[in-house]
VOGU-3710 file (C-alpha; in Angstrom, 3 decimals, decimal comma):
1> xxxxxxxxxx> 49,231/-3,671/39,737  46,533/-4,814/41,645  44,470/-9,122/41,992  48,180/-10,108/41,197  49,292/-13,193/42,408  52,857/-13,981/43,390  54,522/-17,327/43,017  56,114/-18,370/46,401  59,883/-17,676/46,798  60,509/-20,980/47,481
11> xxxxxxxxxx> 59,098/-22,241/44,002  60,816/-19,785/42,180  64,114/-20,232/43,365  63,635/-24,247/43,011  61,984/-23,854/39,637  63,675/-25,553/36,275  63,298/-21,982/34,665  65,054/-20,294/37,183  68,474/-23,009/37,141  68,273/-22,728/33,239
21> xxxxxxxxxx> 68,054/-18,495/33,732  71,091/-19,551/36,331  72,870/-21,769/33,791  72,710/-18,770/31,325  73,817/-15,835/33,356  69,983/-14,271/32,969  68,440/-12,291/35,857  64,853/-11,877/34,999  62,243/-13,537/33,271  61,452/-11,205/30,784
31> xxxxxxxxxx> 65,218/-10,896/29,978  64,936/-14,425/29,231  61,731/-14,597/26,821  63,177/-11,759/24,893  66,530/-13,595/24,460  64,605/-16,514/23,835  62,504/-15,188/20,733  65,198/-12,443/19,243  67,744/-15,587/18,743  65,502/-18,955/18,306
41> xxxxxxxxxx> 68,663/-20,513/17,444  70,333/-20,164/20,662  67,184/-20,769/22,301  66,506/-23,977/20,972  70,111/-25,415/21,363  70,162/-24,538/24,650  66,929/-26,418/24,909  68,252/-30,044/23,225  71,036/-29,657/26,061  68,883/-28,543/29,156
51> xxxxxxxxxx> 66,028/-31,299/27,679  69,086/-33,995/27,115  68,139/-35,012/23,501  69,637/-37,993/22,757  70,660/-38,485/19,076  71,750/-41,178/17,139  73,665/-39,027/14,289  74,083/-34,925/15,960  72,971/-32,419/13,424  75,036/-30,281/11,475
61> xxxxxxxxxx> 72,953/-27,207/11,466  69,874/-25,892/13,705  67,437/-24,215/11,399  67,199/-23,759/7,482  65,186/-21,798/6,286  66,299/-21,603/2,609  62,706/-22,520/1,607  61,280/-19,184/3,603  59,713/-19,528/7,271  56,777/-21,757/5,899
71> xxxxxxxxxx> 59,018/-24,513/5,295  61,894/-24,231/8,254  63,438/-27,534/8,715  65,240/-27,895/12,157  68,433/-29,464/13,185  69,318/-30,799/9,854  70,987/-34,078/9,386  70,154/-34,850/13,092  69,024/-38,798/13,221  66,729/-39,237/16,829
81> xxxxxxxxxx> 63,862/-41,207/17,632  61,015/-40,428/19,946  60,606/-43,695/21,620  64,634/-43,922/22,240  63,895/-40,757/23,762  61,064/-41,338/25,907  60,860/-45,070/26,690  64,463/-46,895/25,784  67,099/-44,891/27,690  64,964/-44,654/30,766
91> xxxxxxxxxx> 64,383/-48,411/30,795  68,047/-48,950/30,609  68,427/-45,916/33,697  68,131/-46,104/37,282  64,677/-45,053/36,128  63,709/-48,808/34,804  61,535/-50,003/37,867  60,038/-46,048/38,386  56,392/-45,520/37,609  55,993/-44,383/34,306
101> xxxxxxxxxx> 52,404/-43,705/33,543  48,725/-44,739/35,828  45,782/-45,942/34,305  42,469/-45,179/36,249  39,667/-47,579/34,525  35,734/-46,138/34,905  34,737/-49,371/36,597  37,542/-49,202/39,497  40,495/-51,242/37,436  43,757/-49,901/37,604
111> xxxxxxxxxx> 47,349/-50,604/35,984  50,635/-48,919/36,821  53,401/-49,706/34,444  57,399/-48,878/35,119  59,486/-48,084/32,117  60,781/-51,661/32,118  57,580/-53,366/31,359  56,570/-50,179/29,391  59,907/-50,776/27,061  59,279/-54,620/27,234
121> xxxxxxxxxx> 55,524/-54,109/25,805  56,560/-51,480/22,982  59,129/-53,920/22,016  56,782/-56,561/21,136  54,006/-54,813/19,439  57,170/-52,998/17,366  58,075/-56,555/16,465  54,548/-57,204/15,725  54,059/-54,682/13,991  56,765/-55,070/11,878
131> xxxxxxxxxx> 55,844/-58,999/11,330  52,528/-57,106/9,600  54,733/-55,545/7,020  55,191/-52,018/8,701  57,049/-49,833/8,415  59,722/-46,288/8,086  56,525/-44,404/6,691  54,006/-46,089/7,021  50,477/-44,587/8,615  49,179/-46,413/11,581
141> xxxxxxxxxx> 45,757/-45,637/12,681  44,676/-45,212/16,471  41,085/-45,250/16,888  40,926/-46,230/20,547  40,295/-44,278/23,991  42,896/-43,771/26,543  44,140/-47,476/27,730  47,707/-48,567/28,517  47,787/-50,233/25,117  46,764/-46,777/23,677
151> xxxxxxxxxx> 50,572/-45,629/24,841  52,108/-49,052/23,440  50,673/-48,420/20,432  52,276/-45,080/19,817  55,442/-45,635/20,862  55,865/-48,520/19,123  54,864/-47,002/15,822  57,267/-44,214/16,371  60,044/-46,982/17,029  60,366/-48,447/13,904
161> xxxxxxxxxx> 59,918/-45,239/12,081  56,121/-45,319/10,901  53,719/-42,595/12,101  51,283/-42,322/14,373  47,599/-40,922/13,431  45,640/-40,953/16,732  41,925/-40,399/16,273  38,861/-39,285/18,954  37,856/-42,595/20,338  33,905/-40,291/19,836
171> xxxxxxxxxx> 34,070/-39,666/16,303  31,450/-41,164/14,020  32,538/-43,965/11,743  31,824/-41,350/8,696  34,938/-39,110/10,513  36,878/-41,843/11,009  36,876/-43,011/7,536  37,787/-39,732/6,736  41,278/-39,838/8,509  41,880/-43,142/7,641
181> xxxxxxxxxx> 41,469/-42,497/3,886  43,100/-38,853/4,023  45,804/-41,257/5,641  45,876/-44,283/3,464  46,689/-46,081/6,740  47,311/-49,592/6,435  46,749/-50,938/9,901  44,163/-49,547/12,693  43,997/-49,947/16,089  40,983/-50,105/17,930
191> xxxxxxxxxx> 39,332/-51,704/21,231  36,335/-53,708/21,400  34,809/-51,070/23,850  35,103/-49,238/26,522  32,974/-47,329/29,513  31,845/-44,185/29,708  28,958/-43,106/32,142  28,135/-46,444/33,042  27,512/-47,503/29,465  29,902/-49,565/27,099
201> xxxxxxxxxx> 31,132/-47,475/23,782  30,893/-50,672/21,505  34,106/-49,224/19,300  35,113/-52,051/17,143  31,537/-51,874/15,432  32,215/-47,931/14,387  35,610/-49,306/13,695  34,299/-51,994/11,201  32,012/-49,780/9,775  34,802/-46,907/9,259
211> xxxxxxxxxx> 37,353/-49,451/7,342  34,919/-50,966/4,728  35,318/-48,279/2,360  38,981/-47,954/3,363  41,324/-49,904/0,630  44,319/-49,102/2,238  43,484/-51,432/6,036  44,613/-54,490/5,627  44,538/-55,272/9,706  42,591/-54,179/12,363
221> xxxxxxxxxx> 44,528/-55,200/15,994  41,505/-55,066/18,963  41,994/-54,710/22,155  40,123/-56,665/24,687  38,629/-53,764/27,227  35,376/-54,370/27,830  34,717/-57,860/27,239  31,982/-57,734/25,331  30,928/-59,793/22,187  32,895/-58,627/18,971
231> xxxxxxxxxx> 32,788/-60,105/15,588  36,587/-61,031/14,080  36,418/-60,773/10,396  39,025/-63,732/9,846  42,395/-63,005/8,172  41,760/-59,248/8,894  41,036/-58,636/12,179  43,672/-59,648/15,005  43,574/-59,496/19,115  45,892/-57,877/20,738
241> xxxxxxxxxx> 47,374/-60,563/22,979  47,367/-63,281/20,121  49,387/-60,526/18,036  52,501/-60,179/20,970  52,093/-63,710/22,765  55,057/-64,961/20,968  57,086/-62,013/20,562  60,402/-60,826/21,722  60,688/-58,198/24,010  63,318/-56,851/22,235
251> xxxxxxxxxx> 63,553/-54,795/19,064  66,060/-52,022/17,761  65,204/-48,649/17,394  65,044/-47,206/14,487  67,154/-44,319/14,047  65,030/-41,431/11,721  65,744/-38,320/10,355  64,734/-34,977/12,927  62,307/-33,812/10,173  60,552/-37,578/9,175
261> xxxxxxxxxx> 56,818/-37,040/10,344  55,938/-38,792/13,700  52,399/-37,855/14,162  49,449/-37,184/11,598  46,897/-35,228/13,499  43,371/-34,351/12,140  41,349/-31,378/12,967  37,551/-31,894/13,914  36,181/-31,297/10,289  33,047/-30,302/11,668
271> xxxxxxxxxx> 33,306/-27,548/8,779  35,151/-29,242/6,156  37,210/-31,344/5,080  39,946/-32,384/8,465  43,072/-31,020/7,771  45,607/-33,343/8,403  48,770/-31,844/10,423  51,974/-33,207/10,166  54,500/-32,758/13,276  58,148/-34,250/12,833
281> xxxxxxxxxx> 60,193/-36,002/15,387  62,012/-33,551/16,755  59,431/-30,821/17,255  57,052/-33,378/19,096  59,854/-34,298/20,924  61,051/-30,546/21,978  57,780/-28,564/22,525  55,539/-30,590/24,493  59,020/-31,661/26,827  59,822/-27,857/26,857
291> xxxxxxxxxx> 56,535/-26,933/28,226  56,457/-29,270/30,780  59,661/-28,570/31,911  59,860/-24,747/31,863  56,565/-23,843/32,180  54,659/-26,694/34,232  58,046/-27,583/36,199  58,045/-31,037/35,992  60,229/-32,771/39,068  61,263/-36,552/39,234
301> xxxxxxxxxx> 58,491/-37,173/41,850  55,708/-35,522/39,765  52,923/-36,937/39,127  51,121/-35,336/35,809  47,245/-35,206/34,546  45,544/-33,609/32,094  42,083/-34,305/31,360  42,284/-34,940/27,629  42,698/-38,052/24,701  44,575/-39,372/22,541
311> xxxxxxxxxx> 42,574/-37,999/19,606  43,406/-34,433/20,890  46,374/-32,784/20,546  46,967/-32,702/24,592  46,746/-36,543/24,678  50,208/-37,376/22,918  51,500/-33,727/23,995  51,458/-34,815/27,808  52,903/-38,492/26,831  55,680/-37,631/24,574
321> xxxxxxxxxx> 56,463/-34,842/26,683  56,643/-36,118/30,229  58,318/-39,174/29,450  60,771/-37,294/27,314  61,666/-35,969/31,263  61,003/-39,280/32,908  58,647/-38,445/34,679  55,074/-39,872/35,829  51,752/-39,548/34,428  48,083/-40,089/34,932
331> xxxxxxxxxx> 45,319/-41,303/32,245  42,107/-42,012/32,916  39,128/-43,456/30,880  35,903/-42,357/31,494  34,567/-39,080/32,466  35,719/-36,662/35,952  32,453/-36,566/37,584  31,417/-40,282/36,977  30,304/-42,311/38,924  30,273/-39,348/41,085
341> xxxxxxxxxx> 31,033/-35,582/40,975  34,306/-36,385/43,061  35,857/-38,555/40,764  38,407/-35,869/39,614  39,216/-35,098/43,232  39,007/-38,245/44,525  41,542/-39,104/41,830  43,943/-36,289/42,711  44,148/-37,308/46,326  44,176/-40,783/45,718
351> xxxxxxxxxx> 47,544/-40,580/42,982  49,340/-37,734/44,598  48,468/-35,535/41,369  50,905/-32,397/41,466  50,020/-30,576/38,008  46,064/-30,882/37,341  45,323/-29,387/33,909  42,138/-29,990/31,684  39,816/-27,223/29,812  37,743/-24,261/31,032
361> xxxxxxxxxx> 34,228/-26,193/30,608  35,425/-29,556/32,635  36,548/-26,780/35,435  33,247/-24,859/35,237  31,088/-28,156/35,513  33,256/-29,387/38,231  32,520/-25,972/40,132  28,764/-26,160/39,459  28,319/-29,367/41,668  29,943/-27,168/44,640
371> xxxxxxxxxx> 32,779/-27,188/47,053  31,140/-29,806/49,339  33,032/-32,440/47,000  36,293/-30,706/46,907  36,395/-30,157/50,649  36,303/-34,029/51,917  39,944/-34,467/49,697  43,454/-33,932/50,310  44,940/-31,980/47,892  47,379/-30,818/48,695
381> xxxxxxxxxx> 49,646/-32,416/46,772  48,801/-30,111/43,666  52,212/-27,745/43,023  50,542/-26,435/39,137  47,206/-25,587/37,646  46,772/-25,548/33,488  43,703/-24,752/31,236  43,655/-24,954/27,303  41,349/-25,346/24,503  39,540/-22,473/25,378
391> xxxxxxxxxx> 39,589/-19,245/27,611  38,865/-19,640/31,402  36,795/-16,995/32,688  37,995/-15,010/36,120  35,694/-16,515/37,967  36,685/-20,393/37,187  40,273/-19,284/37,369  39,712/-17,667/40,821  37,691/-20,832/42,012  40,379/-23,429/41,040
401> xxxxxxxxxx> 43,120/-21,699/42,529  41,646/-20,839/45,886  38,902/-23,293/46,333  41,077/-26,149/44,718  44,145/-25,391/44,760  44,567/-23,083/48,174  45,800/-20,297/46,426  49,513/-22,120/46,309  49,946/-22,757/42,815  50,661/-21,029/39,292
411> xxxxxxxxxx> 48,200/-21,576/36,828  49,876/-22,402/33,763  46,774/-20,736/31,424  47,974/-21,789/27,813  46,874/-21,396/24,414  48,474/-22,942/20,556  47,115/-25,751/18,768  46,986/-28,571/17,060  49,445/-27,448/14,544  52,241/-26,214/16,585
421> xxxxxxxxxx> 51,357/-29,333/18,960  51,745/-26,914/21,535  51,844/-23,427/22,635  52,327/-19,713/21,491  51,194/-18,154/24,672  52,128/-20,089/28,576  52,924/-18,089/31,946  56,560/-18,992/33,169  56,177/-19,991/36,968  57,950/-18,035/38,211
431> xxxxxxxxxx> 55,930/-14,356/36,643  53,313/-12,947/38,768  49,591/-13,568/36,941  46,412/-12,173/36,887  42,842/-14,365/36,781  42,778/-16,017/33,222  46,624/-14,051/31,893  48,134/-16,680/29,527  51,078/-14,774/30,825  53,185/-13,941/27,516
441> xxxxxxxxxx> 54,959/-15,705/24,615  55,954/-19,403/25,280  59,890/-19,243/25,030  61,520/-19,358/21,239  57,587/-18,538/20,114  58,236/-15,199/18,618  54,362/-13,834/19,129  52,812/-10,461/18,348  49,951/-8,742/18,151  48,787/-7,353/14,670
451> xxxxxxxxxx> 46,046/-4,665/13,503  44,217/-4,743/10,655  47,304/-3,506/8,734  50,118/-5,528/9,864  51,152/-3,485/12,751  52,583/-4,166/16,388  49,193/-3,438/18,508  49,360/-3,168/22,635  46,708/-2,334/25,177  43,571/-3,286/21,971
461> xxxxxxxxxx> 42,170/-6,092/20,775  43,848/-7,817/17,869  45,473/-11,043/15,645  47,359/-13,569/17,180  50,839/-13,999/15,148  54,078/-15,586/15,004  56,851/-13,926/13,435  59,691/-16,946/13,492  59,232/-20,633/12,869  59,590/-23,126/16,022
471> xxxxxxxxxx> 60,189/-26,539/15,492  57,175/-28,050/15,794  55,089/-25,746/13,504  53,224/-28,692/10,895  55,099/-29,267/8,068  52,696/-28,578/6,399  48,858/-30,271/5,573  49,066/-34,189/4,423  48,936/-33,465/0,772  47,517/-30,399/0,535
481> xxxxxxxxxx> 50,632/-27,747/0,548  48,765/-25,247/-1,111  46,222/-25,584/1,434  48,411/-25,719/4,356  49,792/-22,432/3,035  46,708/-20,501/2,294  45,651/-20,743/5,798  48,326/-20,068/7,798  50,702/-17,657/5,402  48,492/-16,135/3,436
491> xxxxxxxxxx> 47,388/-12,333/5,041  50,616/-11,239/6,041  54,235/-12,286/4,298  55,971/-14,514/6,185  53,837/-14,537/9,217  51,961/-16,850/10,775  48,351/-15,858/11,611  46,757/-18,157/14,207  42,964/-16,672/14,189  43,125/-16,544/17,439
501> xxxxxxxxxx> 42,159/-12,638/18,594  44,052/-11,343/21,282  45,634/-8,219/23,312  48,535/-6,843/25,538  47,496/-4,939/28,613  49,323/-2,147/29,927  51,138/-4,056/32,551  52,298/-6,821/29,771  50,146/-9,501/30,038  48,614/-11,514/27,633
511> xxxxxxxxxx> 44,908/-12,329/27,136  42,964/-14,659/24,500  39,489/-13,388/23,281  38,144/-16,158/21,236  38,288/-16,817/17,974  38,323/-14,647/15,258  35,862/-17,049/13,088  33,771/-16,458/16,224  34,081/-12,579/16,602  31,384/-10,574/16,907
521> xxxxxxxxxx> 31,132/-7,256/14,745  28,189/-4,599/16,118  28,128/-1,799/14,093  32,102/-2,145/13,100  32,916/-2,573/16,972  34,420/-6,372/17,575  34,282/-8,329/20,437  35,031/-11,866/20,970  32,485/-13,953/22,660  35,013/-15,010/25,811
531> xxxxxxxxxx> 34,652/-11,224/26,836  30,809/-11,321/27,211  30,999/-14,966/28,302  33,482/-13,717/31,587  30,935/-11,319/32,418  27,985/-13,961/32,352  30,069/-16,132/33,997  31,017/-14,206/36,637  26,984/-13,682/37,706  25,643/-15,455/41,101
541> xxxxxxxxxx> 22,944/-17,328/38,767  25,184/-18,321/35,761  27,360/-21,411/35,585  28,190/-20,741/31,939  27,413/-19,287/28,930  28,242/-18,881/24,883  27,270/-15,769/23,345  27,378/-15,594/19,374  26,598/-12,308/16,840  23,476/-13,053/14,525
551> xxxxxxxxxx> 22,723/-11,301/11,633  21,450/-7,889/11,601  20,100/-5,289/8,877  20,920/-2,468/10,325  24,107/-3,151/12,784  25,639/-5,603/10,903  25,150/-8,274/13,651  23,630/-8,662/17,061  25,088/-10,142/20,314  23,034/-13,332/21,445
561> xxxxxxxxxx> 23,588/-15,037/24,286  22,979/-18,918/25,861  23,017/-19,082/29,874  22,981/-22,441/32,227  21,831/-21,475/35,702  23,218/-23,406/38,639  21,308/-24,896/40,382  18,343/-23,341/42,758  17,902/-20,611/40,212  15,072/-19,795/37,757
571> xxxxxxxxxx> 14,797/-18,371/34,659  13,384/-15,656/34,534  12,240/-11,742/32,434  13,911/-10,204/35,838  17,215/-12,326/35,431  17,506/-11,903/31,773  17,455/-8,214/32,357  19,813/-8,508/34,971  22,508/-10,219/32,791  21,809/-7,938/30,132
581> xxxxxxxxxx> 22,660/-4,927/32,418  26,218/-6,410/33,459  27,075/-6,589/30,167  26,187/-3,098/29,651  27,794/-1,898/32,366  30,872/-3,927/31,293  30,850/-3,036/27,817  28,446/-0,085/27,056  25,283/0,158/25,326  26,457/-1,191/21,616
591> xxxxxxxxxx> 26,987/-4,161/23,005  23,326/-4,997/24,822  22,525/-8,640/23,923  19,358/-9,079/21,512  18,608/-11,323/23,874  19,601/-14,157/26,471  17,824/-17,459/26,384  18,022/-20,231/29,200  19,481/-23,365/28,568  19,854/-26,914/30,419
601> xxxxxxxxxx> 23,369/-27,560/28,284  25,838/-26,477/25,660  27,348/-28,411/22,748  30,704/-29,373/23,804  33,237/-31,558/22,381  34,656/-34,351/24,539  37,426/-32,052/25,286  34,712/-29,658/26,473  35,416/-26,944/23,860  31,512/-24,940/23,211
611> xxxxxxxxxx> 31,282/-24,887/19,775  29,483/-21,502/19,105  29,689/-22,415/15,650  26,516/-24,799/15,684  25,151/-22,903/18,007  24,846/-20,009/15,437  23,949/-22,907/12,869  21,284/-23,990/15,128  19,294/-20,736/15,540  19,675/-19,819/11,978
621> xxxxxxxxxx> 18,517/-23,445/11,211  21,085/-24,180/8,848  22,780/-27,924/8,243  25,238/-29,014/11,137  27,543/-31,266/8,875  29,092/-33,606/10,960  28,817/-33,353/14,722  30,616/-36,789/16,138  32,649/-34,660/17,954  29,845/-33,360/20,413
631> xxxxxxxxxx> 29,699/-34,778/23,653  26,116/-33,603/24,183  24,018/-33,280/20,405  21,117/-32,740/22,094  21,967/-29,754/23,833  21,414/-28,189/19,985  18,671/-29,555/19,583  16,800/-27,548/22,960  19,204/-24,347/21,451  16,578/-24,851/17,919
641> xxxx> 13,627/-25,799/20,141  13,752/-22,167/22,010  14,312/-20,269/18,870  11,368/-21,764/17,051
//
């Protein structure tokens, strides 16, 4: 098979995978995924041991499904707690005075916390969060960026048994009030500001703003960040450091049930109304700490950073999940290339960051400023690579392992979502990969790909499915069952279909083409737009691109495509027809684009997901809805201005 890349011996051979394969008398990798998905039970046991769940009450059974696959409930009668799990027992382990977590402030502040004073802090907001009247149940709102208190905050919520419902610190007050109503929260969480780009995010005002039509707040808690004037609305609104000054720093855990709900996360709603995702204790607990340890190899003197928030699902996956393992991990407020395009690197070298992951867009705009500000840092230190929230193109995937990562390290290309809080498709590793593979099926994710008819497809284009539950599959939508149901169990009977379109090449490996919401359908051939996008992508001129199928009378729809040039290049007739040509010669003549128009930017989310979706809403001049996701709103506004 040839551009594969081969994990050093020594990595394998030290690799968690490859002790657990050891443990378990199983040779090979693939021997081990199979085992792993044709008996989830055994799979998942063997996990809670290798992971070293602790429980307060052992279950009595590992999965029932007496309800049908839709509504699995794991480890029945199990009683656990996430913050035991991830903040208690290492405080009270040789692990008490290790680093748990870094915070990297914009303006140059910085806090390191050990699990001591991390277990110390959760203790007291717990207590004072109890002293507000919460509790087992209750819905505690997080509308704040990523700060040490941000982590306080959510373990201490899970400790007494109430749930956590982190929200995008860059939503709009309109989508906040959304969440918070959807979530009848009673208490929010918020900061008084914070930096980003030089500029202070004045939060508490959107925060204010979001709660007066809210019945259900009864206190907002602010945390002093930026130091900048707020107004207190008296008997409502509390600071932080008044709210713990006087309490203990110790508090009980409460022991809850494996299925109670521990987090209450939203999806954008930038087409409807958010659907609210409920993950339980235990599969928060298990996937993202599975992950980490099988798949991004997680060791004692790790030091772990993805570029993501709380308000996305990466935010509490890389929390709960590496201190679930002890280990230590990096947040960061701000953006990676301010106050200069090294920040990112700088950051790496400066924290002895072993596993860098963020998403395909931060990676391409990191590339476009040029190796002359990756070359001045150590880093060597990285061991793993990761990309999610969208597909990386071969070219971004090539430049971040060689130029970035001196072709040393796996890159741990994954793909889930929000409602699975984690992952259907990760490389192990320990496999040998090819330039943007997501490798296969995450292990005890029983994945497939379906045709049109419900039929095992290899080697074409086709739906992303999962045939078993997992653990952390959303119990369901917040009060909306029905809902929850028609989405995600509806076109195939007991199946799970993701919308996610992908394919199996002949030598086994998995790729992700987009989504199918975004597919592109010329004259009853699809395509997704991450397949045009690679070849774009992979031009001299082009430092990214979003293609996206218009309508078309005859054809059905036409391919149209949005290109950023890096910089030094000019757009120009000659260039478009260039581009136009690699596609052709890519794809073949049905899919020529209509046309290719040059752009300065593309609307991104702060995650740095494209959103092709108001793109296409944009040319066809239709309504956005709400857009307080986007980074970058202007960037549509040039996409209308070139159409006109």
């Amino acid at each position: 098979m040839a551009d594969l890349w081969h994990p050093p011996k020594e990595l394998v051979d030290n690799s968690n995978v490859k002790k657990f394969m050891g443990k378990h008398g199983i040779r090979d990798y693939r021997d081990l995924i199979k085992r792993s998905v044709e008996d989830v039970e055994w799979f998942w046991n063997a996990a809670v041991e290798e992971l070293k769940v602790e429980w307060f009450e052992k279950p009595r059974e590992t999965l029932d499904m007496s309800a049908g696959p839709q509504w699995a409930k794991w480890f029945t009668g199990g009683r656990l707690n996430i913050s035991h799990n991830c903040v208690d027992r290492h405080a009270a382990s040789w692990r008490r005075n290790k680093i748990v977590f870094i915070w990297a402030g914009e303006d140059g502040e910085e806090k390191q916390y050990s699990y001591w004073r991390l277990n110390s802090e959760v203790n007291r907001f717990a207590n004072a969060l109890k002293a507000l009247g919460v509790g087992e149940g209750d819905t505690v709102g997080m509308y704040i960026p990523m700060l040490p208190e941000t982590i306080i905050s959510l373990f201490a919520t899970l400790k007494i048994g109430a749930i956590a419902v982190p929200i995008f610190s860059g939503y709009s007050p309109k989508a906040v009030r959304t969440r918070l109503q959807s979530a009848e929260s009673r208490v929010l969480i918020t900061a008084d500001g914070y930096y980003r780009r030089g500029k202070v995010i004045k939060l508490k005002e959107s925060a204010d703003e979001a709660a007066e039509a809210v019945d259900t707040i009864e206190k907002i808690i602010v945390v002093r960040r930026s130091g900048i004037d707020v107004p207190l609305n008296e008997g409502r609104d509390i600071p932080w450091k008044e709210l713990v000054q006087h309490e203990s720093a110790k508090c009980a855990t409460t022991p809850v049930d494996s299925e109670a709900p521990a987090l209450l996360l939203y999806t954008s709603g930038t087409t409807a109304k958010p659907k609210g995702t409920v993950i339980s204790q235990v599969g928060a607990l298990l996937q993202s700490s599975k992950e980490i340890h099988f798949n991004l190899d997680l060791k004692d003197e790790d030091v772990f950073f993805w570029i993501t928030d709380i308000g996305w699902m990466m935010g509490p996956w890389q929390i709960i999940g590496v201190q679930h393992l002890g280990g230590t991990h990096l947040i960061f407020e701000g953006a990676p290339d301010y106050p200069e395009p090294d920040r990112l690197w700088n950051m790496i070298e400066r924290y002895g960051v072993t596993t860098l992951g963020g998403s395909a867009t931060v990676f391409r705009m990191l590339k476009k400023y040029g190796d002359e500000y990756v070359e001045p840092h150590d880093l060597s230190s990285l061991r793993m690579l990761g990309n999610t929230g969208e597909s990386i193109d071969p070219d971004t995937w090539l430049w971040l392992h060689r130029n970035v990562a001196g072709g040393r390290c796996p890159f741990i290309n994954l793909s889930g979502g929000t409602e699975i809080f984690g992952c259907f498709l990760l490389p192990l590793p320990i496999m040998p990969l090819k330039p943007s593979t997501l490798g296969g099926p995450g292990l005890g994710m029983d994945i497939d790909v379906f045709d049109d008819d419900g039929r095992s497809l290899r080697e074409k284009v086709g739906y992303l499915v999962c045939k078993k539950p997992a653990p952390s599959m959303t119990r369901g939508f917040w009060k909306e069952p029905e809902r929850y149901l028609e989405t995600y169990w509806s076109r195939w009977k007991d199946i799970w279909y993701h919308g996610d379109w992908a394919s199996v090449d002949q030598d086994g490996f998995w790729f992700l083409h987009g989504r199918t919401d975004d597919v592109i359908k010329v004259a009853g051939k699809r395509i997704g737009p991450a397949e045009l996008e690679s070849i774009l992508n992979q031009h001299h001129a082009v430092y990214e691109s979003a293609c996206i199928g218009l309508p078309h009378e005859i054809k059905g729809e036409k391919i149209m495509c949005f290109a950023v040039l890096k910089p030094n290049f000019k757009a120009s007739v000659a260039l478009k027809g260039e581009l136009s040509q690699e596609v052709v010669g890519s794809m073949g003549k049905p899919f020529k684009p209509s046309d290719i128009s040059f752009v300065n930017d593309l609307p991104r989310t702060r995650s740095g997901k494209i959103v092709r979706r108001l793109i296409r809403d944009a040319v066809l001049n239709k309504e956005f809805g709400d857009m307080s996701s986007l980074e970058n709103p202007e960037a549509l506004k040039e996409i209308k201005k070139n159409d006109e």
